[in-house]
C-alpha positions as CSV (number, residue, x, y, z in Angstrom):
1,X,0.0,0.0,0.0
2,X,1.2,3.4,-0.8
3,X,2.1,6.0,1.6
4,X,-0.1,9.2,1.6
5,X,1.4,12.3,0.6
6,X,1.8,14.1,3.9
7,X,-0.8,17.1,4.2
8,X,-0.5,20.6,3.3
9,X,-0.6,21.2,6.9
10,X,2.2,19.4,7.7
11,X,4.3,20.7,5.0
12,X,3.3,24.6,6.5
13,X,4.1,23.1,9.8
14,X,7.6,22.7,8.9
15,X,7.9,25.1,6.4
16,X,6.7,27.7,9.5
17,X,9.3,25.9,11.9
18,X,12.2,26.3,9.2
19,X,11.6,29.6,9.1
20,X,11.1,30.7,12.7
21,X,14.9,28.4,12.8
22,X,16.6,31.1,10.3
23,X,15.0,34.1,12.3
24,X,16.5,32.8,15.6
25,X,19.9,31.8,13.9
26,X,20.2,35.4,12.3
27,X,19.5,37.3,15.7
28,X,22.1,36.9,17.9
29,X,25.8,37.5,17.7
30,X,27.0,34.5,18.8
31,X,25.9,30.9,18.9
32,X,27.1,28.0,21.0
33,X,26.6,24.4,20.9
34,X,26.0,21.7,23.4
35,X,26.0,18.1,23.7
36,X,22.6,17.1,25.9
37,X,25.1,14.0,26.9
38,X,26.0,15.4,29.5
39,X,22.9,17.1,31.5
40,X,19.9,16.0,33.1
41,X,16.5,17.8,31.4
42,X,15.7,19.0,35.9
43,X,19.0,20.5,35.1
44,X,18.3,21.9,32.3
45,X,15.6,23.7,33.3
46,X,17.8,25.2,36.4
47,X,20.2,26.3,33.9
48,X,17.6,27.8,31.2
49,X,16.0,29.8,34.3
50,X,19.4,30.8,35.4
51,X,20.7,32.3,32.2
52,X,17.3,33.6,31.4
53,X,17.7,37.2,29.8
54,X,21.1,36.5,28.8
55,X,20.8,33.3,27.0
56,X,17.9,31.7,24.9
57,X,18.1,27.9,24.7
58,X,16.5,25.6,22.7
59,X,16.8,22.0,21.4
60,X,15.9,21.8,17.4
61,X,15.5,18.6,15.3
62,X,18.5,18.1,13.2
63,X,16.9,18.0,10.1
64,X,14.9,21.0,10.4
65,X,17.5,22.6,11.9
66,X,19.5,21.7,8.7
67,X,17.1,22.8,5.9
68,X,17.1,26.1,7.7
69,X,20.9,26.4,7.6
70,X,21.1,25.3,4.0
71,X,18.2,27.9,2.9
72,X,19.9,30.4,4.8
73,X,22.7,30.1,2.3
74,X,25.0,32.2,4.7
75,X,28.9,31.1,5.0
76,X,29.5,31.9,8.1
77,X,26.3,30.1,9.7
78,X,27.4,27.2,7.7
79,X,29.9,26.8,10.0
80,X,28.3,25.1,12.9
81,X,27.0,22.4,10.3
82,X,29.6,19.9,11.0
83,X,29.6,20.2,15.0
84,X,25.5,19.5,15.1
85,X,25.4,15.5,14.9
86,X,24.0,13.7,17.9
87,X,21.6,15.8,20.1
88,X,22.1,19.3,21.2
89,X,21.3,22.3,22.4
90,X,21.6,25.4,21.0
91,X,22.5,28.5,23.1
92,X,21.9,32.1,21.3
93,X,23.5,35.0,23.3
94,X,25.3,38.5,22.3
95,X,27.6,37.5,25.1
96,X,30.9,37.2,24.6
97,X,31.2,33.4,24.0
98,X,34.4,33.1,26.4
99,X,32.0,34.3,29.3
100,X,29.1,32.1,28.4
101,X,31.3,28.9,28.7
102,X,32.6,30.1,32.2
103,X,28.8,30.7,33.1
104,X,28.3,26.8,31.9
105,X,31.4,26.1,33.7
106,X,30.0,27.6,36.8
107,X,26.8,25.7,36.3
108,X,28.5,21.9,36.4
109,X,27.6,19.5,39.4
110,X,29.6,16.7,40.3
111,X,27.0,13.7,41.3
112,X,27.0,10.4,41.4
113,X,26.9,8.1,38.2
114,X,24.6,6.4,36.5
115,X,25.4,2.9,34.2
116,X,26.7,4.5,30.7
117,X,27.8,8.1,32.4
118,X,31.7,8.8,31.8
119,X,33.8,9.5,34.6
120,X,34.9,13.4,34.6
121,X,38.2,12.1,36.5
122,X,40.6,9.4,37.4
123,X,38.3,7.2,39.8
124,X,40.0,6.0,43.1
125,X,38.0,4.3,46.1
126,X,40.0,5.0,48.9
127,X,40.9,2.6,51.9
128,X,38.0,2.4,54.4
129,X,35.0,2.0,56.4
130,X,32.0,1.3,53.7
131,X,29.5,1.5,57.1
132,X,27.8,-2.1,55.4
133,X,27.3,-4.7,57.8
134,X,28.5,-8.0,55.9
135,X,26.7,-9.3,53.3
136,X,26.1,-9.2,49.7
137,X,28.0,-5.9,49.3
138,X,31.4,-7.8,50.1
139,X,30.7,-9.8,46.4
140,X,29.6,-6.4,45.3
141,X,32.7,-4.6,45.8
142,X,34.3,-7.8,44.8
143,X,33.5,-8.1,41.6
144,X,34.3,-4.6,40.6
145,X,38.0,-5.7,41.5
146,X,37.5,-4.2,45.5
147,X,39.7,-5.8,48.0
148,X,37.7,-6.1,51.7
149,X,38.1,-6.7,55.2
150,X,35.4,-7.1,57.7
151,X,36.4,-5.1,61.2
152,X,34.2,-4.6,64.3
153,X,31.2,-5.1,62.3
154,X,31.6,-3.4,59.1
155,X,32.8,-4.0,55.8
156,X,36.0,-2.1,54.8
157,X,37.9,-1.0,51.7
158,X,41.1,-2.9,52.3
159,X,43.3,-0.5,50.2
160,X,43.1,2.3,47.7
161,X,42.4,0.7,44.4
162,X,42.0,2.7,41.1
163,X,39.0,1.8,39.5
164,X,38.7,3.3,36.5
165,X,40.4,6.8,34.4
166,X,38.7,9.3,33.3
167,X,36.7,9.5,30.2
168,X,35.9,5.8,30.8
169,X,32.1,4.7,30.3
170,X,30.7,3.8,33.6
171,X,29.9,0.0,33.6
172,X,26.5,-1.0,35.5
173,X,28.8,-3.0,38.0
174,X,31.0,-0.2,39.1
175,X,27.9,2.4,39.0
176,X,26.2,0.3,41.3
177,X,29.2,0.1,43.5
178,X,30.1,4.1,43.6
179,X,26.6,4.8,44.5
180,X,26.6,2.3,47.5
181,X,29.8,4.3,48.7
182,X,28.7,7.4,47.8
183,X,31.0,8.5,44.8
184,X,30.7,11.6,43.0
185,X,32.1,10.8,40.0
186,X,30.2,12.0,37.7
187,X,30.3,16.1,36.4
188,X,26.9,17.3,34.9
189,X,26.0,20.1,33.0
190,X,26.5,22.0,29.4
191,X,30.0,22.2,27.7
192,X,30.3,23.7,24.4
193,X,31.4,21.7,21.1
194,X,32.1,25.0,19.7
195,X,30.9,28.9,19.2
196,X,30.1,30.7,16.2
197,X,31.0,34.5,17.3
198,X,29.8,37.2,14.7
199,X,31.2,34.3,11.9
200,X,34.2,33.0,13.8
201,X,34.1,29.4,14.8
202,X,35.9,28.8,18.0
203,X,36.4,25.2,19.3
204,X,35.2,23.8,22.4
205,X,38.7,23.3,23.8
206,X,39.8,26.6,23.1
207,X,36.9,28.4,25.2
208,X,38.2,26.9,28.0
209,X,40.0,29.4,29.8
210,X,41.8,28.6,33.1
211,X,41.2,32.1,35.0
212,X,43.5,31.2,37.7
213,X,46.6,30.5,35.3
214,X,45.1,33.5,32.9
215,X,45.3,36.4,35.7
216,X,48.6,34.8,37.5
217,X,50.2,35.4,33.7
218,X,48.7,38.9,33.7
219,X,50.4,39.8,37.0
């Protein structure tokens, strides 16, 4: 059976969406882009209330997003074309683009991980009291390569074992093990693939800007 041709409606629909795309990419002077990897949507939120006046922020399907670049037909906006696979968010300012990533910066929260998050540092579970009486934890922390002792009642860490570096995917073993111990390993929150600023494309690594080092070289 064939498909039907979708309505006229549908077509405006889009064709209206495309459009209202192009007015927002043409308004502001600079234009970041986020990877959603990395946030959770309460989070989100937070952040969109936050930066509310300064930032507008909004999620667009790729392929709308990329009829409206191509009808645009404008170099510069071109640009971002290449750093928009996967899902993202888009954040329009006429900040300065250095200043929005410090405000994303600002806005990260370490927390603890969830199966498939990736560790935002070299993971080490110290020596110590886990405060579990003895039980299944002891094959818990076993199997994710934990050496234990039970003293006066409680299971312990028996040393400092490194358990995983960062940038590694979080397993559903070892999550489950860091958020029985109460781990933080985990750092959520926006950071930028790149910025378009009034048609310059600046990388994500190279908005990163380590104040401290920055003002101690100015001195």
């Amino acid at each position: 059976e064939r498909k039907k041709m979708p309505s006229q409606e549908i077509l405006q629909a889009k064709n209206n969406k495309v459009e209202e795309i192009k007015k927002i990419l043409t308004s502001y002077n600079a234009i970041g882009i986020a990877s959603l990897k990395t946030v959770r949507s309460s989070q989100l939120q937070e952040l969109k209330k936050k930066l509310s006046g300064k930032v507008y922020m909004k999620v667009f399907k790729n392929t709308l997003l990329k009829f409206a670049i191509d009808s645009l037909n404008d170099e510069n906006i071109k640009k971002i074309e290449e750093y928009t696979s996967g899902s993202n968010v888009y954040l329009f300012t006429n900040l300065n683009p250095f200043k929005l990533a410090l405000l994303l910066e600002r806005g990260k929260i370490k927390t603890i991980a969830k199966t498939g998050d990736i560790a935002a540092m070299d993971i080490t579970v110290p020596e110590g009291n886990t405060g579990q009486p003895p039980g299944p934890v002891i094959s818990l922390l076993n199997s994710a390569g934990l050496p234990t002792r039970i003293q006066s009642g409680s299971v312990w860490v028996a040393k400092d074992t490194f358990v995983a570096s960062k940038g590694d995917i979080i397993n559903e073993r070892l999550s489950g093990v860091l958020a029985k111990l109460g781990i933080k390993s985990v750092e959520l929150g926006l950071s930028m693939k790149a910025a378009l600023d009034n048609g310059l494309i600046i990388s994500g690594n190279d908005l990163k800007i380590d104040l401290e080092e920055t003002r101690n070289n100015l001195i």
